[in-house]
N, C-alpha and C positions, 0 to 999 in steps of 0.2 A: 514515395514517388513524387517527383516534380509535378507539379500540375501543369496542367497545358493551357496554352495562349493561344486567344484570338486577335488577331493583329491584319486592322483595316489598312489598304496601300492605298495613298495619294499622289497617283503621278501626277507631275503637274509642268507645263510650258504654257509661256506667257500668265503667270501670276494665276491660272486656272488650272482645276483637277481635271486628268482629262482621262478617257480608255480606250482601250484599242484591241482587236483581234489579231494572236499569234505578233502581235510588238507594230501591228497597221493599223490601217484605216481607223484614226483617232476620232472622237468624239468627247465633245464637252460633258460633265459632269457636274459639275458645282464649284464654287469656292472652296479652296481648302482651309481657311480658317474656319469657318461655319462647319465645315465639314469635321474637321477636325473634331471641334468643340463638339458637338452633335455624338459621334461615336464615343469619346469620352465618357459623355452623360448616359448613355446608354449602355455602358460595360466592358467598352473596346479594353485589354490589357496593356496593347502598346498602340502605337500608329508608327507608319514608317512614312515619309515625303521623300520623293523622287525627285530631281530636277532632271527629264528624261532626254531634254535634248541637248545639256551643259556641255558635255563632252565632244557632241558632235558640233557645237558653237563655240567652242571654246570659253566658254564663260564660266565663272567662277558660281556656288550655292550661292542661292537668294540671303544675304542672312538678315535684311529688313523683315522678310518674309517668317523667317524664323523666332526671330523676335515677338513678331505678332502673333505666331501659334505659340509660342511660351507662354504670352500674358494669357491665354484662354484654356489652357491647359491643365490638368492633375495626373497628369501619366505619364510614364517614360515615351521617348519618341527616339527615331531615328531620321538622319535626313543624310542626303548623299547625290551626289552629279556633279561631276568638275572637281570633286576632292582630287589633289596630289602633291600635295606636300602636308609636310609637319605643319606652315606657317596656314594653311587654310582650314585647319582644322579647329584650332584654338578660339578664331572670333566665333565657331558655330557652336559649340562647347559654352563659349560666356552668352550667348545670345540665349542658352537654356535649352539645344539640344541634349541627350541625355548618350545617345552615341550619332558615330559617324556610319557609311555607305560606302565602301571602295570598291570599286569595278573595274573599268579600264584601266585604269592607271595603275590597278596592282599586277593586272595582267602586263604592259609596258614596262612597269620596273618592280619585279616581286617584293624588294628591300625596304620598298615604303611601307611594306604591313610590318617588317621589324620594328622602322622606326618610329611609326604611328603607335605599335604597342607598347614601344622602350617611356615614350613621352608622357602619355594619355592612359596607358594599360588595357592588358586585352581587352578587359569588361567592356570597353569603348567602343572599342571594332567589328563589324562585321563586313564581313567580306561577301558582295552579291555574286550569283555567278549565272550567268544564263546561257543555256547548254540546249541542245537540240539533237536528235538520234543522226548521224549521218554514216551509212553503212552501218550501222549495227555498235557504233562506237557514241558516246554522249562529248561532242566536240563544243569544248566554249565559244561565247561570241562576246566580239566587244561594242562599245561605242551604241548603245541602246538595241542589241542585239544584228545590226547591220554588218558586222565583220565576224566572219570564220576566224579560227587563228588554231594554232597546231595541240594548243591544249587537249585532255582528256579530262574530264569533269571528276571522275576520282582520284586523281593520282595529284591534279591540282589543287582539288579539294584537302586534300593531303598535307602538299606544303604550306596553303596557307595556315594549317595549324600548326605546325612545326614552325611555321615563321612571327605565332602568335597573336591570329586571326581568334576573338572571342568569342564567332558564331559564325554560320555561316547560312546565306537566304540564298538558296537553290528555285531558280525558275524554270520550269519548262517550255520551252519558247512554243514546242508542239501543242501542249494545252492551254500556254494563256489566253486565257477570254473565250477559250472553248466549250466551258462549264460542264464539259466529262467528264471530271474526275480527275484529280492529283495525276502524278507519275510516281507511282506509289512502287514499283518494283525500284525504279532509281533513289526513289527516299530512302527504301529496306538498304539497297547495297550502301547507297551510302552512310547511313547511319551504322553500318557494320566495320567500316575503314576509318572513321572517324568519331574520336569520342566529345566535342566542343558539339552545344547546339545545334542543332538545323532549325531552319525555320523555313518549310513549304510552302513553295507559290506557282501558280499554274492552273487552272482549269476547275477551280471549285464552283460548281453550278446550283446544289440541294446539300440539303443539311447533311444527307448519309455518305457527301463524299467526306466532309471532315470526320466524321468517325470512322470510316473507312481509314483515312491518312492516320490518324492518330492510334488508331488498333494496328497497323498492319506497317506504320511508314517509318516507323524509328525515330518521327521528328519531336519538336519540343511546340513548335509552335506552327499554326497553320495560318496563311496571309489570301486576303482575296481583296478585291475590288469592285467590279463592278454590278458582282451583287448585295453588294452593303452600298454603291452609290446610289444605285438604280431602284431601292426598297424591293429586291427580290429576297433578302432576307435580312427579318431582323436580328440585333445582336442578342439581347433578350431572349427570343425565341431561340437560338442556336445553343444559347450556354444551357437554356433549363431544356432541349431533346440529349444535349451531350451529357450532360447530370444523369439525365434518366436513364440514360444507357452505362452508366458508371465509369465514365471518362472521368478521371479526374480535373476537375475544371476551375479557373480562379471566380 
């Protein structure tokens, strides 16, 4: 059996980590180099860096910024915001990303996850999707979750692996920052329609929602925030409750 990841999110606008309840009311967190380096040393498996408001700025990933979390680093990492094309993937890749983030922009034009996989290879890609119950249906949103758009979260979820998506970070916009507990029925369905990764984000508040998501959720890896920014829990302490309960753990 895979073993499963713990994997710390850094969203970050204006060169700082920041958090927010249900994708609002933002607050400052730390650095994310320090930050970075910090969960690293303490056991994080991967870290993900957000640029949350690139797309709705129009602006291109930080990759100065990328640069900097390479040099303090020993882990895989993800980073992502403003990715859409081939040509902007490549300077985050030599700056020592280890994958890319596509969001909006795969939602605007699907073919970029083709081409992104054709170039870089799936391993590269993950495709984020952040979804919300509306009617009784899990409707994607784009643009840092501010736009509805006609998606359905599995059936989307779907193509982007048929189109070559090498993972896929499912957010629940309902639970993020709400620390209730995963969307744990929508992890189950999903990880039943699709067989590439998941990696859980949304609402992780105490140690027994990750083993709740990782017994019951189908996923591979479980992502939080701003209870690893805010020392509500440590990573240390998370991996050796999940051990003892026989998660299989890195």
């Amino acid at each position: 059996m895979l073993k499963k990841r713990i994997i710390p999110c850094l969203d970050i606008k204006n060169g700082r980590t920041v958090k927010g309840t249900n994708f609002v009311n933002i607050r400052d967190a730390g650095d994310p180099v320090e930050l970075g380096a910090l969960y690293a040393e303490q056991g994080a498996d991967e870290l993900v860096f957000l640029d949350i408001t690139a797309t709705n700025e129009g602006r291109k990933t930080f990759k100065k910024l990328v640069k900097d979390i390479a040099q303090h680093l020993n882990i895989p990492f993800t980073v992502g915001g403003g990715i859409s094309s081939v040509e902007d993937v490549a300077p985050l890749l030599y700056a020592g990303a280890d994958k890319v983030s596509i969001n909006s922009s795969a939602v605007k034009r699907p073919e970029l996850i083709n081409e992104l996989a054709l170039e870089f290879g799936s391993q590269c890609i993950v495709v984020a999707i952040d979804a919300r119950l509306v009617e009784g249906q899990w409707i994607v949103h784009t643009h840092g979750g501010s736009k509805p758009t006609e998606l359905e979260l599995f059936s989307w979820a779907q193509e982007t692996e048929q189109r070559g998506a090498g993972e896929i970070l499912f957010t629940s916009m309902d639970h993020d920052g709400t620390k209730q507990g995963f969307a744990v029925d929508a992890l189950k369905e999903l990880g039943q329609k699709i067989s590439i990764p998941i990696i859980a984000s949304g609402g992780a508040g105490v140690m027994s929602h990750f083993e709740e998501v990782f017994t019951d959720g189908n996923v591979n890896a479980a992502l939080a925030a701003s209870i690893f920014h805010f020392k509500e829990i440590g990573i240390p302490e998370l991996k050796n409750y999940l051990k003892l309960r026989d998660i299989p753990i890195r």
